[in-house]
N, C-alpha and C positions, 0 to 999 in steps of 0.2 A: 897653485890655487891660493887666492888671497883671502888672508884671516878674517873670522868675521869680525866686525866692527863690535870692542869692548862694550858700548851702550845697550847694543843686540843681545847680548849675553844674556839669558834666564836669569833672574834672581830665583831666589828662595831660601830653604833650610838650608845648612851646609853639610855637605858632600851630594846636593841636588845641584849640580851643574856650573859649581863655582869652587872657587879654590881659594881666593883673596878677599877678604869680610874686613871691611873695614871697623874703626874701634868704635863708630856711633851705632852704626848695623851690628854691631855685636850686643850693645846695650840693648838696643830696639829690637832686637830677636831674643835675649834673655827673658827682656818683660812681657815679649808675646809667649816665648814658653811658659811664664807661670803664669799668665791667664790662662792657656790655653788646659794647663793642670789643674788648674782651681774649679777651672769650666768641669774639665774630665769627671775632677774630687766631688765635685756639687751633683754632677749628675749618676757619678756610683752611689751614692748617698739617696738621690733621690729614687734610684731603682732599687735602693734596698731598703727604704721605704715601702717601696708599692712592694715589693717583695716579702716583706713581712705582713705586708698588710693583707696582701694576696695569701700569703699562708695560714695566718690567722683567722681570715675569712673561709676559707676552703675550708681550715680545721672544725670552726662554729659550726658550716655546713652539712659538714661529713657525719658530728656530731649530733648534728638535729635529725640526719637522714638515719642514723644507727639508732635514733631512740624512737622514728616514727617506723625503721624497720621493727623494731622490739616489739613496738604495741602495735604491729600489722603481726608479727606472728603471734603473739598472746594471742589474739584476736581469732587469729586461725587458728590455732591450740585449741580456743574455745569449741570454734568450730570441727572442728575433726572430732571431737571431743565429743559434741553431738552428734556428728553423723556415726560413731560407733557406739554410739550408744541406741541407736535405732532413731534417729531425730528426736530426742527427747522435744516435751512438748514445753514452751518459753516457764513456765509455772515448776515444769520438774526440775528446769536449771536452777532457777532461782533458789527453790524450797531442796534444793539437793541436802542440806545437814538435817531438815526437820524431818525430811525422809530417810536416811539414813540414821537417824538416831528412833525412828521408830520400829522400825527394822531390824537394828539392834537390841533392842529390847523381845522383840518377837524372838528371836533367833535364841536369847537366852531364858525364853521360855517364861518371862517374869508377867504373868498374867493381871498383877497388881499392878504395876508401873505403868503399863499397856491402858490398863484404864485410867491410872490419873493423867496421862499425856490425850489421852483422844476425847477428854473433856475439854483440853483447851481448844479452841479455836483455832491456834497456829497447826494444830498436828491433824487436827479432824480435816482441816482443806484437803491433805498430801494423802490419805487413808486409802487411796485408787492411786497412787503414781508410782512409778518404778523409778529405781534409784540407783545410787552407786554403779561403779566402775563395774561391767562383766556379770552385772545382777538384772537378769532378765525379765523377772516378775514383779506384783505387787506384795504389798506385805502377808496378806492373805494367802500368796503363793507361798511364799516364805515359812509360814505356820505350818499348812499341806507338808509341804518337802520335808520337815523335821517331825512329824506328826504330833503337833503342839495342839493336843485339843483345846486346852481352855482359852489359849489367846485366838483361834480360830473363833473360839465361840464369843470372845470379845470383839472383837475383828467385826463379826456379826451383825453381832449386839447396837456397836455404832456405826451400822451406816455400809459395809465394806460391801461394795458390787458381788454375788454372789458367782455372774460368771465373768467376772473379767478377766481377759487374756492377757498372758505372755508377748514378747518378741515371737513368738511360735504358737500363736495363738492357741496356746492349751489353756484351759481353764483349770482351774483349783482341785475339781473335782477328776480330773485326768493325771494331774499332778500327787494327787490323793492314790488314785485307783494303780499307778506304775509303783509309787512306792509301795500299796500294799497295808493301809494304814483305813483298815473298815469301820472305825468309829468314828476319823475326820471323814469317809464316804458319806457314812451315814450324816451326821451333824449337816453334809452339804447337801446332802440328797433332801431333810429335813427343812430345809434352807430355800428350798424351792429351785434348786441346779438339775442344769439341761443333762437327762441323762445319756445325750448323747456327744457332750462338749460341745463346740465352736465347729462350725461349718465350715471355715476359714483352713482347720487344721488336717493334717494327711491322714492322721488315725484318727480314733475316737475310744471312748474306754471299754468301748465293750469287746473292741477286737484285744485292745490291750490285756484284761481283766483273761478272756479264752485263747491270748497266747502264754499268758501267764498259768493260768491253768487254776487262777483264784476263783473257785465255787459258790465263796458265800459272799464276795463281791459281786460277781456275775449276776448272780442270784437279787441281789438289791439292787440293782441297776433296772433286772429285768421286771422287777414288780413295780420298780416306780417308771415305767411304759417306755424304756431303750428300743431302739429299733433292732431287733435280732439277723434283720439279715442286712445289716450294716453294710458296709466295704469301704475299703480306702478309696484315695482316690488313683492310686498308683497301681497299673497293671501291669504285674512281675511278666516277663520273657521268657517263655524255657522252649527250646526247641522250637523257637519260631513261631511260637504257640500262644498268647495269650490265657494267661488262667487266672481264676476268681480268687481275688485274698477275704473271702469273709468268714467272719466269724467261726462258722461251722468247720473250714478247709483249717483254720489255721488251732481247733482242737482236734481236730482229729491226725493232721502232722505233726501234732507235739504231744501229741498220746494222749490226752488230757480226756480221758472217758467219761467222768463227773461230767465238766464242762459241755462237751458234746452229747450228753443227754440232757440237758439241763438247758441248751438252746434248744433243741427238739421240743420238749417238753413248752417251750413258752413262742414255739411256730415257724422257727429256723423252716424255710424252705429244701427239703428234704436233695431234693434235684441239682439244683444248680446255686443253694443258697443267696439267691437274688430273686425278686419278683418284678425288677426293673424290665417289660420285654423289649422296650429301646437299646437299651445298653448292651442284653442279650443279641439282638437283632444283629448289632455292631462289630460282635464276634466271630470270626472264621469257624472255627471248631471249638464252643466252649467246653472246659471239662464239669463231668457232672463229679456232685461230691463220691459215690458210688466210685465213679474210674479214678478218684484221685485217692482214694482211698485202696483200691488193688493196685494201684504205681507205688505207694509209700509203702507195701506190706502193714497193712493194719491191721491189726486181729478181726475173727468173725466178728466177736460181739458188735464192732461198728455196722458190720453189713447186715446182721439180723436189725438193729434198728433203723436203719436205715428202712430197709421192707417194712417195719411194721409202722414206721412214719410215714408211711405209702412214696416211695421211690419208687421212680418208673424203673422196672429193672432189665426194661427192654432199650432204656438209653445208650450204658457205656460200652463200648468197644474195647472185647476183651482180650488182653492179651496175657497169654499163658506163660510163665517162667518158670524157672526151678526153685520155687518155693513153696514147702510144705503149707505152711502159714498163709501162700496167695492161693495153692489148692485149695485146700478149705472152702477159701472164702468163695471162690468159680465155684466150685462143685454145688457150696448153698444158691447162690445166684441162678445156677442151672435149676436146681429144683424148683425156687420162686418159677422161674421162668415159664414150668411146664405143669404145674399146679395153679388153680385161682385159688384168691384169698378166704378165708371161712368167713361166714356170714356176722360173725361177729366184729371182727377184724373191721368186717367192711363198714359195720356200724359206726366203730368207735371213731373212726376216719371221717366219716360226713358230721358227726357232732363237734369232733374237733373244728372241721372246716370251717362250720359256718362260725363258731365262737371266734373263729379267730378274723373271719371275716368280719364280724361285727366289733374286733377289737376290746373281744371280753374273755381270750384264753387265758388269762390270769385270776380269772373270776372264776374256776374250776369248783371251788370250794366252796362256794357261796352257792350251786346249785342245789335245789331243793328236793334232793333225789337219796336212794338208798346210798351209805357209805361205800358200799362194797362195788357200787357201780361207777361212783366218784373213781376210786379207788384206780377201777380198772381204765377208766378216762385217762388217769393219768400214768399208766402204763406199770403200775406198781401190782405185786403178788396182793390177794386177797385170800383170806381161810376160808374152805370150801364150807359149807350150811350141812350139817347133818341130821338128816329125818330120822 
């Protein structure tokens, strides 16, 4: 094979396809290496340029993106912040120190300071708003809870909603009636407060007041015109059964004998302590207070008044056990059942009725009748008259 022709030969770098460099081509390839380095030199230079420039700007970036994350979560901080706290309303975030330093002053009972803060203007705005972290109420609530009379009755004095609610919408006077504190009752009941709380709410005081088994709370609820035969709005389950939580059921399951005469007395419905016939209608098998009283074993004296509060005693469906205590009470029940009432009985029964029909059984005393017949109205012993 014949060689190729020397001219034919590739040039280039050397050991790219040549062997023999002559000494001008060696010069002329040196000075192309150092442009072709300088080129290389210039353009690492300029990529680490943009490369700094690029890191420096990324960093500003990154920078600006962590401080608008910052103030996106503060923001939401806020936020959460409200919604745990029940949506406070824009006026109670803002005034949150002026409410809490009213607050505080209630809580330490300082019924001076209370007044010279709710003279000013800044503090009288916030006197209805709830405040601080996990603080449910108004400051009025506040006072109720500790049973702080005088700053309630400052509270009062300027301006304070007499029923405003809670997160749980209790009012003051429910807050009052659980803790047990019948001078703040009174002062609120004085005050012109709903004696039967917020509508809004599952209880109400009077069930509170005759589970608790407090009588001369009860008692001042029921003169200043409580509903006696209340109920919650929640109907407990037992046995598949539906049964009535009001007033009357829940003194006579917690033995409270006071109390369960004491709603009697001001017109508790003797039968099924409701006069709702809707809601009765809506019931399978309602219990009467009568059979819920021979289930819990409750002494006679419930079921004797019961009958003489005129209970149909031909409602409950009775079931016989082994107790002495629920004998009794069947054996009484048997004799109402097979005897009628004495003529007296029968009296005092339609007088009661119609008073309470016309929403004047608290008006007992005021009738303009012999003492002794008052007396017997209200189911109490009188001294026999001796000729």
């Amino acid at each position: 094979m014949d060689p190729v022709p020397e001219e034919r030969m590739p040039c280039g770098l050397p050991g790219e396809g040549t062997d023999k460099v002559e000494g001008s081509d060696k010069a002329n390839i040196a000075e192309g290496s150092q442009s072709v380095a300088m080129a290389l030199s210039n353009t690492r230079g300029q990529q680490c340029d943009i490369k700094c420039n690029v890191e420096h700007n990324t960093s500003t970036t990154t920078k600006k993106k962590e401080k608008r994350e910052d103030e996106g979560s503060s923001c939401r901080g806020h936020i959460v912040a409200g919604s745990m706290l029940q949506l406070r309303t824009s006026e109670e975030v803002e005034k949150s120190c002026e409410i809490s330093q009213l607050r505080q002053a209630v809580l330490q009972n300082d019924d001076r300071l209370l007044d010279e803060m709710l003279c000013q203007e800044i503090y009288k705005k916030v006197i209805n708003c709830r405040g601080g972290w996990g603080i449910a109420g108004t400051p009025l609530h506040a006072a109720v809870s500790k049973g702080h009379l005088s700053c309630l009755q400052v509270l009062l004095a300027h301006g304070a909603l007499v029923d405003c609610v809670d997160v749980k919408a209790q009012t003051p006077l429910f807050a009052a009636v659980r803790a047990k504190y019948l001078e703040c009752v009174l002062a609120l009941l004085g005050a012109g407060a709903n004696p039967d709380g917020n509508s809004s709410n599952n209880c109400s005081p009077v069930l509170t007041a005759a589970r608790e088994g407090d009588v001369q709370i009860l008692m001042e609820l029921l003169k200043h015109g409580a509903e006696v035969n209340s109920r919650s709005k929640v109907l407990l389950w037992t046995s598949s059964a539906r049964v009535s939580s009001g007033p009357l059921y829940l003194a006579a399951v917690y033995g409270h004998m006071e109390c369960f005469k004491m709603l009697l007395l001001y017109g508790a419905d003797p039968d099924y302590n409701c006069t709702d016939a809707k809601l009765l209608s809506s019931i399978k098998h309602p219990k009467t207070v009568l059979e819920m009283c021979l289930r819990h074993g409750c002494g006679v004296e419930y079921i004797q008044l019961l009958i003489d509060f005129g209970a149909n005693v031909y409602l409950p469906t009775l079931i016989i056990e082994k107790s002495t205590k629920q004998n009794e009470a069947v054996e009484l029940l048997l004799r109402e059942r097979g005897n009628p009432k004495a003529l007296t009985s029968q009296c005092r029964l339609a007088v009661r009725q119609h008073l309470q029909k016309i929403n004047k059984i608290h008006c007992l005393e005021e009738l303009e009748m012999p003492r002794s017949l008052i007396r017997f109205l209200q189911h109490k012993p009188f001294a026999a008259t001796v000729l």
